[in-house]
C-alpha positions as CSV (number, residue, x, y, z in Angstrom):
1,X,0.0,0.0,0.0
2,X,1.2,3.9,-0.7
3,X,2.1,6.0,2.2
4,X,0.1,9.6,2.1
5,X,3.7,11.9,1.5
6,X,4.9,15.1,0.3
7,X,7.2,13.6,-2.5
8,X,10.8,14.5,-2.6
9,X,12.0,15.7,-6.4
10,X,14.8,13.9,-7.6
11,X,15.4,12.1,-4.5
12,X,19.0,9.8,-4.7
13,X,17.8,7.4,-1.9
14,X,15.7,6.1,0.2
15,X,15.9,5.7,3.5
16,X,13.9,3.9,6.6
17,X,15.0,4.9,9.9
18,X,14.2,2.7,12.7
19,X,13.8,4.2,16.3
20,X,12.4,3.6,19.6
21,X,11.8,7.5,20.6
22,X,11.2,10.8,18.5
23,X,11.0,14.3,19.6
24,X,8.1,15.7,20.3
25,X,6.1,12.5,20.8
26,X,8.0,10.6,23.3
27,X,11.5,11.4,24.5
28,X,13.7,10.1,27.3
29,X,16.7,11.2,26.1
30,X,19.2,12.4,23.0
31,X,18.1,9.9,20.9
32,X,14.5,11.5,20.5
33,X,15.9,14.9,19.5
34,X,18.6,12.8,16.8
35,X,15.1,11.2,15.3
36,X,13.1,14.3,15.1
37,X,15.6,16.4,13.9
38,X,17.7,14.4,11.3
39,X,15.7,12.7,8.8
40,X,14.3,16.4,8.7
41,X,17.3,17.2,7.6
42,X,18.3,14.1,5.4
43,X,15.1,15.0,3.3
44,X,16.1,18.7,2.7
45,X,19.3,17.5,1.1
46,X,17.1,15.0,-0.9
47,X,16.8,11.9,0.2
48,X,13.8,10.1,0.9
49,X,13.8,9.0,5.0
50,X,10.4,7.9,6.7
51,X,10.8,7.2,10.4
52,X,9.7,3.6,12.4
53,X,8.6,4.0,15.9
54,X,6.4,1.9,18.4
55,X,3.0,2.9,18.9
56,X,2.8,3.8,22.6
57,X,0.1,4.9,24.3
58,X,1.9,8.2,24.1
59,X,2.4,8.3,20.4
60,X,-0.9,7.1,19.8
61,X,-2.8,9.6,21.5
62,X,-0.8,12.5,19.8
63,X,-1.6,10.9,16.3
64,X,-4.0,13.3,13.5
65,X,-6.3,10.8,11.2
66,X,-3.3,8.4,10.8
67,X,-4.0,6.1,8.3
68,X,-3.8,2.2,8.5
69,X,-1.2,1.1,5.4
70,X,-0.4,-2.4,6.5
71,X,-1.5,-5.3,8.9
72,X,1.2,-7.3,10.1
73,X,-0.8,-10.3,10.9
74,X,1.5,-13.3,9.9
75,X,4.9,-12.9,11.3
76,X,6.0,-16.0,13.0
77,X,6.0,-16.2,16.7
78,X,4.8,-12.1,17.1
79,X,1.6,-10.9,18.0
80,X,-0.4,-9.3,15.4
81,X,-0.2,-5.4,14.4
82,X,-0.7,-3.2,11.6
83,X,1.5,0.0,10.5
84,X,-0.3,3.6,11.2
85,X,1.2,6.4,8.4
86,X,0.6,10.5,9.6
87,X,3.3,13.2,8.4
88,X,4.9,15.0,11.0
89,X,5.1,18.8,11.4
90,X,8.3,18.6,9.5
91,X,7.0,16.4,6.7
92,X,8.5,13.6,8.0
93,X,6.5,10.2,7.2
94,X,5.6,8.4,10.2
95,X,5.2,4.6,10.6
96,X,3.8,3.7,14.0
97,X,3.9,0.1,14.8
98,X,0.8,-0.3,16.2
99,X,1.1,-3.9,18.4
100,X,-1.5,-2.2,21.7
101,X,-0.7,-5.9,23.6
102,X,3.1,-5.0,23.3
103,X,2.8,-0.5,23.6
104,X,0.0,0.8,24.8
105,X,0.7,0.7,28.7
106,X,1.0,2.9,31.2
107,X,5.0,4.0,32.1
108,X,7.6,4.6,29.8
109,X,9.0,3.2,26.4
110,X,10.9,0.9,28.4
111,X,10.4,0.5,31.8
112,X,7.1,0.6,34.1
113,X,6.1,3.3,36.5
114,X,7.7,1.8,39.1
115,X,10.8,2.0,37.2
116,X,11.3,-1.6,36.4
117,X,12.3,-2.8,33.0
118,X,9.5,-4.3,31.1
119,X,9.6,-8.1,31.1
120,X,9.0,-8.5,27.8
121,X,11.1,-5.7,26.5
122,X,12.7,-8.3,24.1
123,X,9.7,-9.3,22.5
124,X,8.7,-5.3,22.3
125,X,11.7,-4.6,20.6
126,X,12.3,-8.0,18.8
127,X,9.0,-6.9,16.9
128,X,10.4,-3.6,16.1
129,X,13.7,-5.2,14.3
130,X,11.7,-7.5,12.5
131,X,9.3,-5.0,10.9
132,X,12.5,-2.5,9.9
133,X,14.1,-5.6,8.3
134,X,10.6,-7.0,7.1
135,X,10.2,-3.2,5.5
136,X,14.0,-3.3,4.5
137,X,13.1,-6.7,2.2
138,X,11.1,-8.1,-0.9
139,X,8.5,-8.9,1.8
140,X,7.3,-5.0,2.5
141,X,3.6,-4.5,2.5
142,X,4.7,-1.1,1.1
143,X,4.9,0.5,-2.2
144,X,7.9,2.2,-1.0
145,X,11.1,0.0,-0.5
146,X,14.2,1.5,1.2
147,X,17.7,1.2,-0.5
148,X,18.9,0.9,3.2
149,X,17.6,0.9,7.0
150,X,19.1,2.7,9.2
151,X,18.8,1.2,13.1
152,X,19.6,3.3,16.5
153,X,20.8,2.0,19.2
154,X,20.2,-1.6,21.1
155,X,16.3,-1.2,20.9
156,X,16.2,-1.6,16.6
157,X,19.6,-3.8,17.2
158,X,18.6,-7.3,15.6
159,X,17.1,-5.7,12.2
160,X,20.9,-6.0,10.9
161,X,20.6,-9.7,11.7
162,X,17.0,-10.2,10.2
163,X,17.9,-8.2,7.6
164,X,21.3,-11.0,7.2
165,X,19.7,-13.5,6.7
166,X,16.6,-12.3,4.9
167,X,17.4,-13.4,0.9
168,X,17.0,-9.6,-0.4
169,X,17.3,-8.3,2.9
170,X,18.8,-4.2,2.2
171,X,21.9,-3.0,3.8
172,X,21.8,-1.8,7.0
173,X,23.7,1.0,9.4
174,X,23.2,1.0,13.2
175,X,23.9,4.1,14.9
176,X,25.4,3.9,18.6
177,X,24.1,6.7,20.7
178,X,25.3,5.3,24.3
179,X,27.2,2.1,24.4
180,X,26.6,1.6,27.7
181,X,23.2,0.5,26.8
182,X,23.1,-3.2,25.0
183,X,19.5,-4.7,25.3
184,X,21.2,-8.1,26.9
185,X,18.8,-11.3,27.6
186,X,18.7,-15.1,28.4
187,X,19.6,-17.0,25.3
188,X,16.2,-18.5,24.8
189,X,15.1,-15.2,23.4
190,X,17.2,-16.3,20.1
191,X,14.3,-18.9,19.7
192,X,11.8,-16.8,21.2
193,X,12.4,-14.1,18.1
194,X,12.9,-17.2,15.3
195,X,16.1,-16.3,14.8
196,X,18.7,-18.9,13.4
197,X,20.5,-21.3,16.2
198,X,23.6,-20.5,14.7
199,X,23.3,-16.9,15.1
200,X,24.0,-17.2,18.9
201,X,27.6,-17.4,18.7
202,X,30.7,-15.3,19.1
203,X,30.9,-14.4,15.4
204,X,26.8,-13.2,15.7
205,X,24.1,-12.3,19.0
206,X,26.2,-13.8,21.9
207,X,27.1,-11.8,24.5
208,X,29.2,-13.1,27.9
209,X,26.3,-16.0,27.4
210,X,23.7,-14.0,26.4
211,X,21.7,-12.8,23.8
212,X,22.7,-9.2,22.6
213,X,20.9,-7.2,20.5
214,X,23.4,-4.4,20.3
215,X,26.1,-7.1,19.6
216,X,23.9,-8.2,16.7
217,X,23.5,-5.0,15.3
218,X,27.4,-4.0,15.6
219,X,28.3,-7.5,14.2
220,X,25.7,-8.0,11.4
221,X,25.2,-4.4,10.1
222,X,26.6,-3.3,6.9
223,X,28.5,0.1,8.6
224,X,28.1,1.3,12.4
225,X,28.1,5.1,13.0
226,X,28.1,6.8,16.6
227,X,27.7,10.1,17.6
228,X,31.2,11.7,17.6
229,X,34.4,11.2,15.8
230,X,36.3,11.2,19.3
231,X,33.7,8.9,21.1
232,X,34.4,6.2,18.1
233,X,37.9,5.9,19.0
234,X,36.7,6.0,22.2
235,X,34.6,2.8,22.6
236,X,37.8,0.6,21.1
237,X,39.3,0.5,24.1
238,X,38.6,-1.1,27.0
239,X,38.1,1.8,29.1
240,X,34.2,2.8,27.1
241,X,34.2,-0.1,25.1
242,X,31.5,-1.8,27.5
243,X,32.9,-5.4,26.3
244,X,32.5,-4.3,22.9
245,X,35.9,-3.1,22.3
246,X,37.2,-5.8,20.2
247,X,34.4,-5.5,17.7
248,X,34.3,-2.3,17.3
249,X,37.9,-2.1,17.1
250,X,37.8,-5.1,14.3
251,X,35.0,-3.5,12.6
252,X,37.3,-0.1,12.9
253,X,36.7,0.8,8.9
254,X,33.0,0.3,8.9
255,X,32.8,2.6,11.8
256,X,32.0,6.4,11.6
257,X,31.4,9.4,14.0
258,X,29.3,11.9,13.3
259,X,28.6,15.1,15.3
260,X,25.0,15.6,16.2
261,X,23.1,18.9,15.1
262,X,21.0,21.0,17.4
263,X,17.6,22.6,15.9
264,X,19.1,26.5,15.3
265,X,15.3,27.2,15.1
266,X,14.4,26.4,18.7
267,X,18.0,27.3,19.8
268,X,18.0,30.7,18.9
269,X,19.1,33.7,21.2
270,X,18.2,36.0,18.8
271,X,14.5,34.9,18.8
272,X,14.3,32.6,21.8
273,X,10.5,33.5,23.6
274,X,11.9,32.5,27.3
275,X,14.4,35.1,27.0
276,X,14.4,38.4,29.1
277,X,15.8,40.2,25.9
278,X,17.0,38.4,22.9
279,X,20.3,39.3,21.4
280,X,22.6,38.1,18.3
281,X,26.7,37.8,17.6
282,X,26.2,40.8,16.4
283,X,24.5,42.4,19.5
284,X,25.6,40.6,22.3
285,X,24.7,43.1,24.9
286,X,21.3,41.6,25.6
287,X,23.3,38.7,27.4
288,X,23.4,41.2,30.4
289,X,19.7,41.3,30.5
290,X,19.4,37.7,30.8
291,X,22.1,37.1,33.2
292,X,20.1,40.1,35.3
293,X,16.9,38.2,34.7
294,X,18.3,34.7,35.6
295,X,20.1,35.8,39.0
296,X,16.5,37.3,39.9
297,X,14.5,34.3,38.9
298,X,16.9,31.8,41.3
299,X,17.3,34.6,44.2
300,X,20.9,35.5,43.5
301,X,22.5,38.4,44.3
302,X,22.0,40.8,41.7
303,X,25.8,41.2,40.7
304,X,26.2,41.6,37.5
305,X,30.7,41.5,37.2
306,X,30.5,37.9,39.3
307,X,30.9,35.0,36.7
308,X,28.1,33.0,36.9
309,X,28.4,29.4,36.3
310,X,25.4,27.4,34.7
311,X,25.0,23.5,35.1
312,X,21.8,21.7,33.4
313,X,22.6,18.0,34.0
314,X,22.0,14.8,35.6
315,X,22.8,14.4,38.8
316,X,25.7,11.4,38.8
317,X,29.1,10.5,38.4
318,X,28.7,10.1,34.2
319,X,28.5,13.6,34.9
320,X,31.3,14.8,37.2
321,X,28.3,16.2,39.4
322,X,30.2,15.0,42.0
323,X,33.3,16.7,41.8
324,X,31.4,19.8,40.7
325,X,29.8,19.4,44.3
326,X,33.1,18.8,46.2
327,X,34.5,22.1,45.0
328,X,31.5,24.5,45.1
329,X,32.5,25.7,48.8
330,X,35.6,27.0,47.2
331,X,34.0,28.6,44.0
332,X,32.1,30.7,46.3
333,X,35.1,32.2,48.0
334,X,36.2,33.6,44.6
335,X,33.3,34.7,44.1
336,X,31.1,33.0,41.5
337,X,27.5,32.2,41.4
338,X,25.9,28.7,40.2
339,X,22.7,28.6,38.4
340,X,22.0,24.6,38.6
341,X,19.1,22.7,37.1
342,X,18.5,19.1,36.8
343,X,18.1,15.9,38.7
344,X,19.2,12.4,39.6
345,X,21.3,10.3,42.3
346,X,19.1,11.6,45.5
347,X,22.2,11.9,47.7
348,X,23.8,14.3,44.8
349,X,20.3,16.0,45.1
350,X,20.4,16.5,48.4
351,X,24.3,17.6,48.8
352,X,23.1,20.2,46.2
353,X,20.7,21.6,48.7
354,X,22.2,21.6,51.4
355,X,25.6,23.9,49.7
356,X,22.4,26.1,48.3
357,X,21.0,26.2,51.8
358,X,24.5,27.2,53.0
359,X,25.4,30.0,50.2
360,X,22.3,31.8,50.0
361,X,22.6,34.2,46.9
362,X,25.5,32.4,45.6
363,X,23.6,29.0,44.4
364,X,20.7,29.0,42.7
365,X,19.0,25.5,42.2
366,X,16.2,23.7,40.8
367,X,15.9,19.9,41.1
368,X,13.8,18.7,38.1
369,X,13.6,20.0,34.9
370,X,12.0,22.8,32.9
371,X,12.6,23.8,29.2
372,X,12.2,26.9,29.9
373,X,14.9,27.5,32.9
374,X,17.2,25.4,30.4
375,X,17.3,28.1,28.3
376,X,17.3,30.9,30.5
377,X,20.4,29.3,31.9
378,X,22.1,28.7,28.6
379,X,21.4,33.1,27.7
380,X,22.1,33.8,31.5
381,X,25.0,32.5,32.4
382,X,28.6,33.4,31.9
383,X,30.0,30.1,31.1
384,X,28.9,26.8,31.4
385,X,29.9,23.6,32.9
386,X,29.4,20.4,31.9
387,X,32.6,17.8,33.6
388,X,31.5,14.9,31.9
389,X,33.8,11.6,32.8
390,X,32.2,10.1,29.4
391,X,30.0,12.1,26.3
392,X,29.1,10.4,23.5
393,X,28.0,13.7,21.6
394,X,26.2,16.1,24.4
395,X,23.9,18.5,23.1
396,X,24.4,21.3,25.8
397,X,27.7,22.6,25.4
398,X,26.3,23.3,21.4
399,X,23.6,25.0,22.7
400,X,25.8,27.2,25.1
401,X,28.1,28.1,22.2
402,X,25.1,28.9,20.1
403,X,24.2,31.6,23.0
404,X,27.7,32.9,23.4
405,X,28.4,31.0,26.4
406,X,32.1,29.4,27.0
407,X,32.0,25.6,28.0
408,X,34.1,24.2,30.4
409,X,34.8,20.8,29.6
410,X,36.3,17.6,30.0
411,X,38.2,16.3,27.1
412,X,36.2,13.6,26.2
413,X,33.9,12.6,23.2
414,X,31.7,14.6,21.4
415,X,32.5,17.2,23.9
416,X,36.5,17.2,22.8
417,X,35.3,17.1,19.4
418,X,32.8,20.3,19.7
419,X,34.7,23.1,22.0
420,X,38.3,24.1,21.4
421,X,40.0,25.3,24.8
422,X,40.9,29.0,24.6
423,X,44.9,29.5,24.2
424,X,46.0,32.7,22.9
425,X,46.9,30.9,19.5
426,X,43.2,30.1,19.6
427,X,41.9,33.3,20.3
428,X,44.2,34.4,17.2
429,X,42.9,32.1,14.6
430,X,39.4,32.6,15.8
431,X,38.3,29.1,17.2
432,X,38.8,29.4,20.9
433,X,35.7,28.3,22.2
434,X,35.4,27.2,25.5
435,X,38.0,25.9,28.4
436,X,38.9,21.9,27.8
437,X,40.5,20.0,30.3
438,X,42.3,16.2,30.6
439,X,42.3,14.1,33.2
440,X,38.7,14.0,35.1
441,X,39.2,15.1,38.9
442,X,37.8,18.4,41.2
443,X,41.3,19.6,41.3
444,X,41.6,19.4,37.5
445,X,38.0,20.9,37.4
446,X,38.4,23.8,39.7
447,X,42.4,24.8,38.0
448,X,39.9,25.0,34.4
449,X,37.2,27.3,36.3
450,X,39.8,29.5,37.8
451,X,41.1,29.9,34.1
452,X,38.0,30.6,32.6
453,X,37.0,33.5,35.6
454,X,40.4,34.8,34.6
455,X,39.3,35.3,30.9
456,X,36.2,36.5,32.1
457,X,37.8,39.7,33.9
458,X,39.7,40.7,30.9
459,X,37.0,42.2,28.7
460,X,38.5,42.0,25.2
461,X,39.7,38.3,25.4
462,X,36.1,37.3,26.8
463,X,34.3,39.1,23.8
464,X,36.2,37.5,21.7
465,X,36.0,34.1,22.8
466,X,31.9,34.7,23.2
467,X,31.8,35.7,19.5
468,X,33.6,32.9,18.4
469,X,31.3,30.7,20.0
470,X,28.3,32.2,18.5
471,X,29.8,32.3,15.0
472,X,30.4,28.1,15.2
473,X,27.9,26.1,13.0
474,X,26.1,23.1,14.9
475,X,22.8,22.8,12.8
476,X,21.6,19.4,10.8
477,X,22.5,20.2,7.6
478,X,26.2,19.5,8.6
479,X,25.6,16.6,10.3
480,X,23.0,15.4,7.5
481,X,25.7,15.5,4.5
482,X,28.0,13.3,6.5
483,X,25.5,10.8,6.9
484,X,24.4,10.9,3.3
485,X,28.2,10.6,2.7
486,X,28.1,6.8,4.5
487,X,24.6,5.6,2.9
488,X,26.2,6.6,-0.5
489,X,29.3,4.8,0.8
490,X,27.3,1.7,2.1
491,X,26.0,0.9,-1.4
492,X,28.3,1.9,-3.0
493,X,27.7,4.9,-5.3
């Protein structure tokens, strides 16, 4: 059956793109905002993506006259569904897998409201594989046939095996957002999903003695990107390779990284509707407004020549929450003020309110999260900090450069790949952006702050390095012709 579309002139490929989240319809984390902003982006350089996702209760309620293009009643050993087709905002196709025994529940895409995993999450996301790679072969219900799927992450992991050992099964890419997620079960899933006995080996799904969907997509797709250049050389070794390391590291020239993009529409100080006053590179003297706004809204002292320090994060040690804690005593002996917004690890939470407690007008804090503070904090603040002890990509330290805001960072991943640490040969050539450190400790941490406050008091050298910032270019498009670039690779044109 056809799928209702605005059709793409000329278009080179075609393109499905398997996920288990997309911004705005249900989001836990990065790899919603990747899904609604990139295939965006693929089709304005031409080539023809429509986006796979699970029909939760979420997605389903959100849905406008979607319109039924396929039952899926006679896949062996999976419950019977049927593919929904709507165009997003964007004009974006949409497939929704509609399976209501398997999505439509209360909680989260993967876990209950109690916080447990789903038992069945296998089966959940077992189906969604096997409809990409069903889609992805001769036996597509669909008019439209991809040239190659492209899978995110553990949750669309086993399409690339499906997709193996389907007879005109289309080549396929899995994109690694967070290795640290792998989608791991008991062995007996390999029967349970009617995949081959002799996949569950070391050269296929097995995993320490179990069944790995990530493994399967990192061993039986076609090319593997992830999320960073940095974070690809990253998760070879031992140290974020998870277990994986010797795959990836064998696979090493089918592997890619690609920076994310942010969405320069919503991230936009120059037309941003939470924002006390907006301002451009070209006007930056609206910043002060916002800083003026942000110190009121979080009852800080109203000082406008103290640096203040914004943190939007999860509270935990992936972060370097921690050692941001351990040192905030000292920062407000400089003086600096912290504008903090996020939540997590309840005994981070609660260390955070007690030194908030104990520096009145020096902390600000919100535990929890609100869009709008986010941005507010991103226009307000002076720099940024974001101590990360692993990044895949990170999206905040783009969106702080994007409102003239200096990172301070540690050198890892996407965040070593995206801010370059202010030196005075830097500052010369124009791409000092931020303040990068190695080595992930408080002491390491607080030497980078004190460096940053003493760029901050020289007024020419700060301007600088805030123009510089806003002048770098994080949108899609970027990150859109590099993955173009691989497809084209993958199949060789």
């Amino acid at each position: 059956m056809s799928i209702p579309e605005r059709k793409i002139e000329m278009a080179e490929l075609g393109v499905l793109f398997a996920t288990s989240e997309i911004a705005p319809l249900i989001k836990t984390g990065g790899l919603a905002d990747v899904s609604g902003a990139l295939p965006a982006a693929l089709r304005e350089i031409g080539v023809d993506v429509r986006v796979l996702v699970p029909g939760y209760s979420q997605v389903i309620e959100q849905l406008a006259e979607p319109q039924v293009v396929a039952n899926l009643d006679d896949l062996p050993g999976f419950p019977m569904a049927r593919l929904l087709s709507v165009t997003m905002a964007n004009d974006v196709p949409l497939l929704v897998l509609d399976c209501p025994v398997l999505y439509q529940r209360e909680g989260g895409p993967y876990q209950s409201p109690e916080g447990q995993d789903w038992s069945d999450n296998a089966m959940r996301f077992g189906l969604l594989s096997k409809v990409a790679a069903v889609l992805g072969s001769g036996a597509t219900p669909l008019d439209w046939h991809p040239d190659l799927v492209h899978c995110n992450d553990w949750q669309t992991g086993l399409a690339p095996a499906y997709l193996h050992f389907a007879p005109d099964g289309a080549p396929s890419l899995i994109a690694i957002h967070n290795l640290a997620f792998q989608g791991n079960f008991p062995p007996e899933a390999v029967q349970l999903l009617h995949l081959p006995p002799s996949s569950f080996g070391i050269e296929g799904l097995e995993f320490y003695g179990k069944m790995s969907f990530l493994k399967s997509g990192l061993f039986y797709a076609d090319h593997i990107t992830t999320v960073s250049p940095n974070y690809a050389a990253e998760i070879q070794h031992e140290a974020l390779g998870f277990g994986m390391q010797g795959l990836l590291s064998k696979r090493r020239d089918s592997l890619t990284g690609i920076l994310n993009g942010i969405d320069t529409e919503e991230w936009n100080p120059a037309s941003d509707p939470y924002l006390a006053k907006p301002y451009s590179s070209a006007n930056i003297t609206g910043k002060a407004a916002n800083k003026k706004a942000l110190q009121h809204k979080l009852a800080l002292d109203i000082e406008p020549d103290v640096p203040l320090l914004g943190v939007i994060s999860r509270f935990t040690e992936q972060k370097g929450l921690d050692a941001l804690l351990e040192i905030v005593p000292l920062l407000c002996e400089l003086p600096v003020q912290l504008a903090m917004l996020g939540s997590g690890d309840p005994d981070m939470q609660n260390a955070a309110r007690e030194l908030a407690h104990r520096f009145p007008g020096r902390i600000g804090l919100h535990i929890g999260f609100s869009e709008e503070l986010s941005h507010q904090i991103e226009a307000g603040a002076d720099m940024f900090v974001m101590p990360s002890r692993f990044e895949p990509c990170g999206l905040n330290q783009l969106y702080s450069q994007r409102y003239g805001t200096p990172p301070i960072v540690h050198a890892t991943g996407g965040l070593a790949d995206s801010v370059v640490d202010c030196t005075a040969a830097s500052l010369a050539d124009g791409t000092a952006s931020g303040f990068v450190f190695n080595g992930m400790t408080a002491v390491n941490l607080y030497a980078t702050i004190l460096r940053s406050i003493d760029a901050y008091h020289d007024r020419h050298k700060w301007d600088t390095l805030c123009a510089n910032c806003m002048r770098k270019d994080f949108s899609w498009e970027t990150s859109a012709k590099a993955y173009r670039a691989v497809y084209m690779k993958v199949l060789g044109r």
